[in-house]
DRENRO-494250 format. One record per residue: residue in one letter; chain; x negated, z, y negated of N, C-alpha, C, CB in turn. Coordinates in nm, 4 decimals, m for minus. Each point is the difference from the previous one (the first is absolute). Glycine has a CB too. Layout:
! DRENRO-494250
R   r   c        n.X        n.Z        n.Y       ca.X       ca.Z       ca.Y        c.X        c.Z        c.Y       cb.X       cb.Z       cb.Y
R   a   A          X          Z          Y          X          Z          Y          X          Z          Y          X          Z          Y
...
! end
This chain:
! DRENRO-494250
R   r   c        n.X        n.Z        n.Y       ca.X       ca.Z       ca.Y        c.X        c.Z        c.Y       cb.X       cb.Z       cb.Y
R   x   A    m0.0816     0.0000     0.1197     0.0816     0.0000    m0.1197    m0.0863     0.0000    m0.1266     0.1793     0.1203     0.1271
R   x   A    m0.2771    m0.0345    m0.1187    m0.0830    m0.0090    m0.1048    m0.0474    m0.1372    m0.0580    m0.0549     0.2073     0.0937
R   x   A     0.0034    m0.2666     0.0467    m0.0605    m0.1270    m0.0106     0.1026    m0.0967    m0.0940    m0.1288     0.0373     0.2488
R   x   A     0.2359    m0.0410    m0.1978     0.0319    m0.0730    m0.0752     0.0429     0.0219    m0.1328     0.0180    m0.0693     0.1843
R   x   A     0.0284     0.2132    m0.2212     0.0048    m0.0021    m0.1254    m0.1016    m0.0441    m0.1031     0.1283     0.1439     0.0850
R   x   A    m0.2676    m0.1093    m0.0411    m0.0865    m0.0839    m0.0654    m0.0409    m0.1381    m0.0219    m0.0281     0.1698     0.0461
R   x   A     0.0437    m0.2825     0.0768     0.0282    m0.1003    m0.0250     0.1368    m0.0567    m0.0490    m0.1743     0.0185     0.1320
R   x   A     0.2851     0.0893    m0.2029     0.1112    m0.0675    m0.0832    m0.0755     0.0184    m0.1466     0.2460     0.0649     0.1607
R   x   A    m0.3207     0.0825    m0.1884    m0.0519    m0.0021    m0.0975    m0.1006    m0.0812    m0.0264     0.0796     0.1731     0.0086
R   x   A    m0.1443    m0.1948     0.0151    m0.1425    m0.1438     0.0082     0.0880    m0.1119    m0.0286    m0.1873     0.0712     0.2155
R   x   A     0.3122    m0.1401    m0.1967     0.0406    m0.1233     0.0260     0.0791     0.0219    m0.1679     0.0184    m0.0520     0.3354
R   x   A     0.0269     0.1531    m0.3634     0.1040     0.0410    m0.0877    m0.1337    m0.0260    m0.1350     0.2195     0.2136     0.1743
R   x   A    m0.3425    m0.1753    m0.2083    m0.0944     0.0342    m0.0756    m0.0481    m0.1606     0.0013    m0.0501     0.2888     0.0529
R   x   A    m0.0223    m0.3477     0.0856    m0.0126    m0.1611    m0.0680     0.1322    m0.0804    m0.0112    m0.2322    m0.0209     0.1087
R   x   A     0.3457     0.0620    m0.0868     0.1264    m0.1137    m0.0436    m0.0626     0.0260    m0.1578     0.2793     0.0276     0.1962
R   x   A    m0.2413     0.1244    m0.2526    m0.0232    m0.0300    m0.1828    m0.0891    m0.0039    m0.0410     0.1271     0.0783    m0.0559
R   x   A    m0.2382    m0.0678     0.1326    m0.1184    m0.1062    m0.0858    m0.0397    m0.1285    m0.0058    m0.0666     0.1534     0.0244
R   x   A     0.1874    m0.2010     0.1102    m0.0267    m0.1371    m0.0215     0.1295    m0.0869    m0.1326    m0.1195     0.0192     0.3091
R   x   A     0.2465     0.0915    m0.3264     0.0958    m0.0229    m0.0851    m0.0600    m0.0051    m0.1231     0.1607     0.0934     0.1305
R   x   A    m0.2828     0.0372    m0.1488    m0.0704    m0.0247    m0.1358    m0.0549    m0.0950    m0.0562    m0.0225     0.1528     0.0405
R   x   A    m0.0846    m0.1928     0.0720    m0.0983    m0.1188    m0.0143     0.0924    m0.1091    m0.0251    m0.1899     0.0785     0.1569
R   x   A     0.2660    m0.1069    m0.1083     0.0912    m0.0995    m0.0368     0.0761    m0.0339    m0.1154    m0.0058     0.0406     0.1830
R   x   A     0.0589     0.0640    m0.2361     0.0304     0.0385    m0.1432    m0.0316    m0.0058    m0.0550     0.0488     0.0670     0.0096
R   x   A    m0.2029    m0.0738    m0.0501    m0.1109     0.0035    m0.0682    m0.0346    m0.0780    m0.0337    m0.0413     0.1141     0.0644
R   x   A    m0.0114    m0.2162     0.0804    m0.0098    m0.1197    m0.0370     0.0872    m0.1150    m0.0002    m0.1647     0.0903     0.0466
R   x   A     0.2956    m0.0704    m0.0993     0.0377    m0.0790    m0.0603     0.0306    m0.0558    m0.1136     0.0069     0.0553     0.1427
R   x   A    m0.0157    m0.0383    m0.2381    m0.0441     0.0022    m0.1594    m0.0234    m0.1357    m0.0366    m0.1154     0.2227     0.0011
R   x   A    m0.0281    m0.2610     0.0772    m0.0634    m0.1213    m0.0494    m0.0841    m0.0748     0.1172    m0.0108     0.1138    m0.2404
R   x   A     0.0715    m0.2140     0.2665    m0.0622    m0.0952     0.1180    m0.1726    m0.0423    m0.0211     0.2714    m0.1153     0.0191
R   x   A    m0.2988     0.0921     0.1057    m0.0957    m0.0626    m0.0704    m0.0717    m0.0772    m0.0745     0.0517     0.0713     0.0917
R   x   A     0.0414    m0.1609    m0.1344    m0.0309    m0.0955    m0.0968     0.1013     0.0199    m0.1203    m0.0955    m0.1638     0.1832
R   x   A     0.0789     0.3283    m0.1886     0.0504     0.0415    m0.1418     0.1084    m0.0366    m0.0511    m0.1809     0.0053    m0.0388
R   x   A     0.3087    m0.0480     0.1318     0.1222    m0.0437    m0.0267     0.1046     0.1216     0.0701    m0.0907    m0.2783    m0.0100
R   x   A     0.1720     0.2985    m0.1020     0.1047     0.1238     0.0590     0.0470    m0.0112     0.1016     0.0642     0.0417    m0.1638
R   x   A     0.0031     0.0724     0.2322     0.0977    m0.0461     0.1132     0.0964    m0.0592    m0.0110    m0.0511     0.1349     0.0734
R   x   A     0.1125    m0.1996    m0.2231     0.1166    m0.0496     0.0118     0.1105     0.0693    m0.0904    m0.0826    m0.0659     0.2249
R   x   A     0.0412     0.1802    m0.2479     0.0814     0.0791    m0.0795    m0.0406     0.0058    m0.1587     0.0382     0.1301     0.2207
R   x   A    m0.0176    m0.1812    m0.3244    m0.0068    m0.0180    m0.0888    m0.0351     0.1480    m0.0826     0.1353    m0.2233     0.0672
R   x   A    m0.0859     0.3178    m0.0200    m0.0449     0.1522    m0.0568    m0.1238     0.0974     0.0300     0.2240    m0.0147     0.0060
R   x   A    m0.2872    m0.0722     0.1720    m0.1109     0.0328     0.0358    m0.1297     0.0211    m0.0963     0.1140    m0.1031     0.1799
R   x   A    m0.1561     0.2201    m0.2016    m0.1058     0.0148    m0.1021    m0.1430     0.0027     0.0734     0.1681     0.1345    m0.1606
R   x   A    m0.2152    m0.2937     0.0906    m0.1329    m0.0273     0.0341    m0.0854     0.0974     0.0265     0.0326    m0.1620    m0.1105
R   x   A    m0.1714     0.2168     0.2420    m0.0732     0.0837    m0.0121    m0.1426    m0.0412    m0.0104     0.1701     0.1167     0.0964
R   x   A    m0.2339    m0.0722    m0.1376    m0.1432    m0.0142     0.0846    m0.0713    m0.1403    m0.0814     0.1044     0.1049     0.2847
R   x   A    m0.1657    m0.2018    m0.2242    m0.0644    m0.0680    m0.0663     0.0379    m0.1093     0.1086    m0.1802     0.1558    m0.1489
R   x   A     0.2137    m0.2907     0.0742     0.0583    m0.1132     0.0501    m0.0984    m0.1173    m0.0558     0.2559     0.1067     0.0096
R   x   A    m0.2502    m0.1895     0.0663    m0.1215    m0.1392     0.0123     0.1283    m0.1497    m0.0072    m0.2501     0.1556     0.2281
R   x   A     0.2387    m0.2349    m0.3538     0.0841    m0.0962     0.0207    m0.1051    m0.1665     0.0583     0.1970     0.1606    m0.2186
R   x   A    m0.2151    m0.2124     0.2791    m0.0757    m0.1002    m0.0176     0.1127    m0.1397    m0.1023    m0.1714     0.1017     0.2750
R   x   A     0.0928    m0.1329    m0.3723     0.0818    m0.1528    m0.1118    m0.0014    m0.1212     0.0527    m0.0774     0.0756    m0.2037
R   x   A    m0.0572    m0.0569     0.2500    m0.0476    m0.1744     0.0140    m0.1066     0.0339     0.1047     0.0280    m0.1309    m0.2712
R   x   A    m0.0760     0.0184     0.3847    m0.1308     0.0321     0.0922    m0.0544    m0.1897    m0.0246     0.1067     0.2625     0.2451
R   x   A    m0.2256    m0.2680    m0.2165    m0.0506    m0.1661     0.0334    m0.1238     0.0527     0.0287     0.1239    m0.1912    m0.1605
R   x   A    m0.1724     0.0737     0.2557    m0.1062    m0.0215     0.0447    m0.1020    m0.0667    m0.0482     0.1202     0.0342     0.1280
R   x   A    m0.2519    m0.0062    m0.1031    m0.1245    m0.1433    m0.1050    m0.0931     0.0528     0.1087     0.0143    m0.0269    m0.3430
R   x   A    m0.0538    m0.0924     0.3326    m0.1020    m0.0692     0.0750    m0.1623    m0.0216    m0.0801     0.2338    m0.1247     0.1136
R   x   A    m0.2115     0.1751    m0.2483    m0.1049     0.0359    m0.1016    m0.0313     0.1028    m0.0567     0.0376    m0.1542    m0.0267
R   x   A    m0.1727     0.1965    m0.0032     0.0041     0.1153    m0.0611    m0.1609     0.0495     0.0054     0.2715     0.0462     0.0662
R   x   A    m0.2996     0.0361    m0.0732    m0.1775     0.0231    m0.0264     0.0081     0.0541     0.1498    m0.0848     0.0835    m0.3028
R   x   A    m0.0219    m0.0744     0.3737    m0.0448     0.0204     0.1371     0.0756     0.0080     0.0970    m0.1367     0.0849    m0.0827
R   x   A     0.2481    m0.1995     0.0938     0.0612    m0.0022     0.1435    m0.0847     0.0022     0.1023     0.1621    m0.1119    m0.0765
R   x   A    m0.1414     0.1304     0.1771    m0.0598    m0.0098     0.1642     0.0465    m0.1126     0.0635    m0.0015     0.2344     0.0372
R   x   A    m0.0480    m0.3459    m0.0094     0.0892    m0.0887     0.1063     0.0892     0.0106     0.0954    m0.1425    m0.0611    m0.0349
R   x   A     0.2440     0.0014     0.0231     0.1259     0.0521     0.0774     0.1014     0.1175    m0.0421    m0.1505    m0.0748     0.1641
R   x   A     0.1049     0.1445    m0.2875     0.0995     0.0711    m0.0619     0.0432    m0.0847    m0.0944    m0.0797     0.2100     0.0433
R   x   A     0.2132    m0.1106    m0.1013     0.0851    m0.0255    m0.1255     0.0315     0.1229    m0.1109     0.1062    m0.1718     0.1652
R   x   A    m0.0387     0.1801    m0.2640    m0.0155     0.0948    m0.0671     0.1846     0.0161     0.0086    m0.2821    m0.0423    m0.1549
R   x   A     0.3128     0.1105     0.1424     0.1391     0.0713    m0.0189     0.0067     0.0518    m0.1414     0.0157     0.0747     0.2463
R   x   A     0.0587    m0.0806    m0.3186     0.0174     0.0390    m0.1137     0.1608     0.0637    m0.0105    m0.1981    m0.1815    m0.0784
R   x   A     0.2076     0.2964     0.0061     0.1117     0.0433    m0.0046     0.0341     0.0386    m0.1260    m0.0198     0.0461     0.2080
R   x   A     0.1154    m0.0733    m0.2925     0.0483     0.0804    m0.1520     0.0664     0.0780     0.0904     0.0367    m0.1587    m0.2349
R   x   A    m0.0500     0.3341     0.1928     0.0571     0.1161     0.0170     0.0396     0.0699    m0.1365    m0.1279     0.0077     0.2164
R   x   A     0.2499     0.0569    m0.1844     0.0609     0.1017    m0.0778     0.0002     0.1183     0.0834     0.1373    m0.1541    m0.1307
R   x   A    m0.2091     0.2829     0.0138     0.0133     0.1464     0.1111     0.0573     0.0778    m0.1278    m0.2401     0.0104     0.2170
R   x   A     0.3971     0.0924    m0.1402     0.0287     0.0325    m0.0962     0.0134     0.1672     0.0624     0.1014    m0.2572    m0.1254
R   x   A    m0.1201     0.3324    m0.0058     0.0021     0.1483     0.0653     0.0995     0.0601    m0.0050    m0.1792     0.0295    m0.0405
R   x   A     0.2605     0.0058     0.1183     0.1155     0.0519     0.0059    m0.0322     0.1816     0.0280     0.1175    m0.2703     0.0920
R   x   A    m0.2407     0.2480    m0.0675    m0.0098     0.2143     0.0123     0.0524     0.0332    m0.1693    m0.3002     0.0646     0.2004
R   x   A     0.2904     0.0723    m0.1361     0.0205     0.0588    m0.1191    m0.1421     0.0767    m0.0925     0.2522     0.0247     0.1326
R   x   A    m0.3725    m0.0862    m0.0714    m0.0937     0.0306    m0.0584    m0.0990    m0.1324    m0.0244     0.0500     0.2418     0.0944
R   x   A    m0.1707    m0.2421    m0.1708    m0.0838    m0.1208    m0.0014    m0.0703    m0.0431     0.1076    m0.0153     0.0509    m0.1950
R   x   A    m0.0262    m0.1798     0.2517    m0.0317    m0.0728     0.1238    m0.1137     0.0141    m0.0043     0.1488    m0.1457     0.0261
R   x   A    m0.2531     0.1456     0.0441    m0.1872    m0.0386    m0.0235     0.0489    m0.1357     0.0428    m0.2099     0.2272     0.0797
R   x   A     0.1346    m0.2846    m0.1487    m0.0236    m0.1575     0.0579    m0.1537    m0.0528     0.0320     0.2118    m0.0555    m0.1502
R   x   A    m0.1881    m0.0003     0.2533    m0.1214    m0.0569     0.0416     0.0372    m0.1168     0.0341    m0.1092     0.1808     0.0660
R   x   A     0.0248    m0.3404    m0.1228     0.0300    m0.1249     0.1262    m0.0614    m0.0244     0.0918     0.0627    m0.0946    m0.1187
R   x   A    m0.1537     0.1554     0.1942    m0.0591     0.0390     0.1448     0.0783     0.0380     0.0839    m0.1672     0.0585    m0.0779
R   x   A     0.2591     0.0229     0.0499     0.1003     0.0760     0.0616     0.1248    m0.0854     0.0209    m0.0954     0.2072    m0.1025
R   x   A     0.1506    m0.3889     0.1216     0.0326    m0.0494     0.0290    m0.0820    m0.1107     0.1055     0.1333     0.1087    m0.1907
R   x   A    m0.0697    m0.0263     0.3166    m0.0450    m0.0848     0.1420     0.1070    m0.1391     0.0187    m0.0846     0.2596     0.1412
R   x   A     0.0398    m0.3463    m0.1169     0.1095    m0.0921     0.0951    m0.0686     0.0048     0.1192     0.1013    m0.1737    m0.1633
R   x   A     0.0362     0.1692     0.2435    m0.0230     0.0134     0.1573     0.0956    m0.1592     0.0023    m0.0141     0.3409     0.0996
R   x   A    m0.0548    m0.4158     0.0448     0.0517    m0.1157    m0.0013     0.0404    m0.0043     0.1626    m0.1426    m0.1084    m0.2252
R   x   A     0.2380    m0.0423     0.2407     0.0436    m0.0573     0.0501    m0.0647     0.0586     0.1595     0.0540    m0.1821    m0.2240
R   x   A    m0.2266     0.1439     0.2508    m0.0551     0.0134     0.1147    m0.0893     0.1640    m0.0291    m0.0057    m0.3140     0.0644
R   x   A     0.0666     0.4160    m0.1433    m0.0164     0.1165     0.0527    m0.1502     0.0286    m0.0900     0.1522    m0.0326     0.2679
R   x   A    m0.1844    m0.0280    m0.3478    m0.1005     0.0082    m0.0760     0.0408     0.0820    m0.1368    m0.0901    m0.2197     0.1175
R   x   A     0.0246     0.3150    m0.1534    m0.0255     0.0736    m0.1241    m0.0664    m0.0491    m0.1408    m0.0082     0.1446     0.1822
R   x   A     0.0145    m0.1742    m0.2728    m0.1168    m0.0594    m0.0882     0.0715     0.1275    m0.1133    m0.0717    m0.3442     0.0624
R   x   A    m0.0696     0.3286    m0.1809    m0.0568     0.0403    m0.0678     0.0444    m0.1083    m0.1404    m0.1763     0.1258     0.2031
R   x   A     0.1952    m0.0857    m0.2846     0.0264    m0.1153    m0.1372    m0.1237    m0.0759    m0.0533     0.1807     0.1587    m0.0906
R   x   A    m0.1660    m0.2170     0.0780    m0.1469    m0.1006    m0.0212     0.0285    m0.0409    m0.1239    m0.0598    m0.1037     0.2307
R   x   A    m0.0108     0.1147    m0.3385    m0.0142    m0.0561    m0.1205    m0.1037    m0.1161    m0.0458     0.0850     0.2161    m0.0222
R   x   A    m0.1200    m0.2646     0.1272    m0.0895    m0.1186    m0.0136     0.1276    m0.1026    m0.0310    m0.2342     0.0643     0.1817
R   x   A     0.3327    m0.0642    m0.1597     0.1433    m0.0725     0.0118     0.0292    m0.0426    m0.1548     0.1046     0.1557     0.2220
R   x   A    m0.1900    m0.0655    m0.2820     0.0426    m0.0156    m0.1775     0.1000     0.0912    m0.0535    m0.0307    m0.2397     0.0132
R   x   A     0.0690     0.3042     0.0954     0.1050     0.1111    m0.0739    m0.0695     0.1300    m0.0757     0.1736    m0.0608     0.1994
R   x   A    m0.0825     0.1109    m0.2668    m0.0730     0.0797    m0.1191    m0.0679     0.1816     0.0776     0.2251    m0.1544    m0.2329
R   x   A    m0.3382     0.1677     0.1839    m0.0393     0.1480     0.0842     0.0632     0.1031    m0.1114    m0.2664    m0.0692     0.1414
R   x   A     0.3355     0.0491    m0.2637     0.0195     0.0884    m0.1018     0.1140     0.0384     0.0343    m0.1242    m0.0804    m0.1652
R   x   A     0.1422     0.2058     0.2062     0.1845     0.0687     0.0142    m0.0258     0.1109    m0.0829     0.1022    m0.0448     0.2654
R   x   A     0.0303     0.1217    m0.2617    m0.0206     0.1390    m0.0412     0.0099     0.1131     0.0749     0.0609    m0.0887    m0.1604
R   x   A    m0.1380     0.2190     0.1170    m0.0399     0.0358     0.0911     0.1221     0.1262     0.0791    m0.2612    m0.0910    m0.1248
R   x   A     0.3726     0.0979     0.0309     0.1407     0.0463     0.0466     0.0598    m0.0701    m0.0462    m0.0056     0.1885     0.0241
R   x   A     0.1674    m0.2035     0.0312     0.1427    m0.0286    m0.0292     0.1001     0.1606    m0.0285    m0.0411    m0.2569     0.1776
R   x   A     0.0736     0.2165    m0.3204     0.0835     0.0959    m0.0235     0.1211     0.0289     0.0780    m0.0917    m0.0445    m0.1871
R   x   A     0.1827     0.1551     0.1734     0.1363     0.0058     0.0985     0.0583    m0.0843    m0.0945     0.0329     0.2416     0.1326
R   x   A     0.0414    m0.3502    m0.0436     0.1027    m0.0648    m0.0519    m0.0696    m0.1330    m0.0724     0.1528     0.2326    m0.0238
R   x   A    m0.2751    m0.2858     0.0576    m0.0742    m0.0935    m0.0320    m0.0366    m0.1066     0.0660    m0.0416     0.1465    m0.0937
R   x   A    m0.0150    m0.2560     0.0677    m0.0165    m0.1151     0.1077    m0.1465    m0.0759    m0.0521     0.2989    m0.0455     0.0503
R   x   A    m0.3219    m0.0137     0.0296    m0.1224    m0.0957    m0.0013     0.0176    m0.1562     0.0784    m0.1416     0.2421    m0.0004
R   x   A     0.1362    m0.3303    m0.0287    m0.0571    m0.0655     0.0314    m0.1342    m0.0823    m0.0085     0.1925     0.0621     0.0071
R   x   A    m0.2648    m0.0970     0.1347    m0.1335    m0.0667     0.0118    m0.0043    m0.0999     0.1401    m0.1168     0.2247    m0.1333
R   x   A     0.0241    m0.3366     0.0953     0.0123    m0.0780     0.1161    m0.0835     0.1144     0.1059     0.0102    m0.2846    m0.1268
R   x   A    m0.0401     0.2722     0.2965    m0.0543     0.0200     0.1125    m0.0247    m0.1542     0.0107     0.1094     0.2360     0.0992
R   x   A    m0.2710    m0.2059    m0.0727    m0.0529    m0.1202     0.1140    m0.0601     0.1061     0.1379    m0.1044    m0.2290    m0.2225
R   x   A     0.1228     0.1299     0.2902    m0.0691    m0.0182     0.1485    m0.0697    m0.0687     0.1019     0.1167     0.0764    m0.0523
R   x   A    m0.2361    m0.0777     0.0464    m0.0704    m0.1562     0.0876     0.0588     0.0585     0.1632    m0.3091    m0.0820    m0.1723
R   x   A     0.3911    m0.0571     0.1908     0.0160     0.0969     0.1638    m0.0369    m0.1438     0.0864     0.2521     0.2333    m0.0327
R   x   A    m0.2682    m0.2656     0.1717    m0.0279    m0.0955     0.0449     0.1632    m0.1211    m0.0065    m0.2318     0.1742     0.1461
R   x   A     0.1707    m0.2824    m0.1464     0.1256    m0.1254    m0.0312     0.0671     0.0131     0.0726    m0.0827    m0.1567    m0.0708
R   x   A     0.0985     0.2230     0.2335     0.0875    m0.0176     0.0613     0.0969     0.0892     0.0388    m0.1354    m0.1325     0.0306
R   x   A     0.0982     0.2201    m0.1302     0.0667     0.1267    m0.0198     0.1477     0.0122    m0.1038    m0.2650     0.0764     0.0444
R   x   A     0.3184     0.0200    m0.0318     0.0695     0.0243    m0.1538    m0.0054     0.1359    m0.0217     0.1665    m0.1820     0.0020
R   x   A    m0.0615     0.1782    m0.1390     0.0386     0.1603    m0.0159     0.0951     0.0455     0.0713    m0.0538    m0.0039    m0.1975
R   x   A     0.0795     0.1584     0.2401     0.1422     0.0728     0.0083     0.0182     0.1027    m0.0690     0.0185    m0.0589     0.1884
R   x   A    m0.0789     0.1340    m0.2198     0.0229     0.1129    m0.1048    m0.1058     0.0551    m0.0700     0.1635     0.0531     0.1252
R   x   A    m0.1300    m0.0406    m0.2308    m0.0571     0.0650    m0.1133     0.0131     0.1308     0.0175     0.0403    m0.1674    m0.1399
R   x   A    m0.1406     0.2549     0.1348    m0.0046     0.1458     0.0122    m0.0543     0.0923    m0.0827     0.0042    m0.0654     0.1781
R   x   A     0.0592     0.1520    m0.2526    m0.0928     0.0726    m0.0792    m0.0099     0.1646     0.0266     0.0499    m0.1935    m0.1708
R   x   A    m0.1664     0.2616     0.2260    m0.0232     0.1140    m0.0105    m0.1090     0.0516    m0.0678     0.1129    m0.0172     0.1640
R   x   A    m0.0896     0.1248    m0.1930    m0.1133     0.0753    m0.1185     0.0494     0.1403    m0.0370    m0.0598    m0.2319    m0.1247
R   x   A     0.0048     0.2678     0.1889     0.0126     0.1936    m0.0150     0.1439     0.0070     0.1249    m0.0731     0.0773    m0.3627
R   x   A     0.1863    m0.0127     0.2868     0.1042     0.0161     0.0090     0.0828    m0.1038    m0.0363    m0.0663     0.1954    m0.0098
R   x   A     0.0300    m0.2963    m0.0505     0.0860    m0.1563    m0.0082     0.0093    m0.0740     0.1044    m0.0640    m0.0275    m0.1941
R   x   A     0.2058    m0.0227     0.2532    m0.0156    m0.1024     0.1015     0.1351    m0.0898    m0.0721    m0.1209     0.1534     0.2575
R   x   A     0.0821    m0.3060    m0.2257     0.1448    m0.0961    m0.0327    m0.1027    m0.1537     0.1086     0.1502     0.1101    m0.3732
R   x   A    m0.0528    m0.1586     0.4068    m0.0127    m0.0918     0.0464     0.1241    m0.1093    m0.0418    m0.1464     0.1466     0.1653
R   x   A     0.1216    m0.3232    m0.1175     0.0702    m0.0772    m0.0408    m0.0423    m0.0871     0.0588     0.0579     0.0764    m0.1684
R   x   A     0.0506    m0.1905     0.2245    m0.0147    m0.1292     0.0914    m0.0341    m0.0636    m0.1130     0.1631    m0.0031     0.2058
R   x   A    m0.2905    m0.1217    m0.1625     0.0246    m0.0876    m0.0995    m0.0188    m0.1046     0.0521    m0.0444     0.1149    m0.1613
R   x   A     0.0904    m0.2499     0.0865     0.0248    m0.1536     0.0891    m0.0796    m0.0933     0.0406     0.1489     0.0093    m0.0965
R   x   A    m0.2750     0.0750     0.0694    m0.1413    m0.1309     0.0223    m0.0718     0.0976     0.1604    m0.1047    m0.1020    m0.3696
! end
């Protein structure tokens, strides 16, 4: 009898933490679009991608790569100021590859070095990744910041 009272309690304790987690995260998808509910109040820090293209030019390609280019919007929805870093945007691609932002691409190394609450930025992302590759998501972590976002290249 015992036994099982404890496995009702164990089952009873992860049902509402999994009701929490769920609750929680629903707010803001990952590509920073509400659930649908028009009253949902944005949280956290959201990644829009504008525009993506590819070039085939640029200062020290590698043979057989391409560059990915992305215009991004990051907007802060905390309720405090963001650190910003552009290092701290990974793309992870198509065949499971990680890259690093590459500014040989011509995109600008000048950001700032926070986002206020309730502020936005936009800046292009480059990426030399190999040609036969693509993107799938844009990722940003740094400290306690995480947002991610599909994007179409």
């Amino acid at each position: 009898m015992l036994v099982v009272a404890v496995v009702v309690i164990v089952v009873v304790i992860v049902a509402i933490g999994i009701i929490a987690v769920a609750f929680l995260a629903k707010d803001v998808s990952d590509d920073g679009s509400s659930d649908g509910s028009d009253d949902v109040q944005l949280k956290g820090i959201v990644l829009v991608v504008n525009s993506a293209y590819e070039s085939y030019a640029g200062w020290l390609l590698e043979d057989g790569n391409k560059y990915v280019i992305y215009s991004v919007t990051v907007t802060n929805y905390k309720s405090s100021e963001m650190d910003f870093w552009e290092y701290a945007f990974e793309l992870h691609t198509t065949d499971g590859l990680v890259y690093d932002p590459s500014y040989t691409a011509g995109t600008t190394m000048s950001t700032p070095d926070e986002i206020e609450s309730g502020g936005s930025y936009t800046f292009d992302l480059g990426y030399e990744i190999r040609s036969s590759d693509s993107g799938d998501r844009i990722v940003y972590e740094w400290w306690f910041d995480h947002a991610s976002v599909d994007v179409p290249l």
